[in-house]
C-alpha angles and dihedrals in degrees: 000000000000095000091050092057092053093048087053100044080041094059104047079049098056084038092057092046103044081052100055090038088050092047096040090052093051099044086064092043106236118129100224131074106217139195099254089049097062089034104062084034106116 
């Protein structure tokens, strides 16, 4: 159904964003993902 097909575009979207918040994280060398991180992400 309808509700299977957003859980399933919601997830690679939340995918996508933890990735790039956790490389992005890593790649300036702090430990910790934070707020302002995901949120200025494109």
């Amino acid at each position: 159904m309808i509700y299977e097909e957003t859980r399933g575009v919601l997830k690679v979207f939340l995918e996508n964003v933890i990735r790039d918040a956790v490389t992005h994280t890593e790649h300036t060398k702090r430990k910790t993902v934070t707020a302002t991180v995901v949120f200025y992400l494109p």
